[in-house]
N, C-alpha and C positions, 0 to 999 in steps of 0.2 A: 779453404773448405769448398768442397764442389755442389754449392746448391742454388746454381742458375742452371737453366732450360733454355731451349730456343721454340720462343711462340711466332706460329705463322698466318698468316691471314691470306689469301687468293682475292686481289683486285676483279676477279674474274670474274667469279663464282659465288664470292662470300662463303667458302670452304674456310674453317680455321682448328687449328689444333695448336698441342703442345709436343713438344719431340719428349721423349723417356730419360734418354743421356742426360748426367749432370757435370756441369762443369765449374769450373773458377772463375768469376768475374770478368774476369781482362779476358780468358779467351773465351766464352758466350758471347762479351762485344764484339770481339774480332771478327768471329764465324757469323755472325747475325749481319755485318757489314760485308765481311766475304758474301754470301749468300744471297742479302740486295744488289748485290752486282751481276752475280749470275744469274738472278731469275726475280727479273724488273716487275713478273705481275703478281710475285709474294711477295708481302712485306714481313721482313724476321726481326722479333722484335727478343735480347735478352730478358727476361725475366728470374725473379726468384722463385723458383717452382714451389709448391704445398708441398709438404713434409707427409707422407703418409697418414691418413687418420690411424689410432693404435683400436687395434679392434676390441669390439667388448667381448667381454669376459664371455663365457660359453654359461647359458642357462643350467642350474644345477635342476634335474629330475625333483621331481615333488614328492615326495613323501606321501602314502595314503597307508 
């Protein structure tokens, strides 16, 4: 099931996000390791991303 992410943090800057793409465990680790290699002043860390909150319901009109 693909519900790891890749979180990144900038040793720079203190810039940090989450990438959108989800993946499978084994390859989120891979690419988060590939990624420390190529770009020494982020650090990419796998994570299990949040699942979308489910939106609420739409307010039904009042009545008068």
């Amino acid at each position: 099931m693909k519900t790891y992410a890749i979180h990144w943090k900038s040793t720079v800057n203190g810039c940090m996000g989450t990438g959108t793409k989800r993946f499978e465990k084994a390859a989120a680790e891979c690419l988060a390791t590939e990624l420390n290699e190529q770009y020494p002043d982020i650090d990419h860390e796998a994570i299990i991303a949040a699942l979308p909150a489910a939106e609420p319901p739409a307010a039904k009109p009042a009545l008068h």
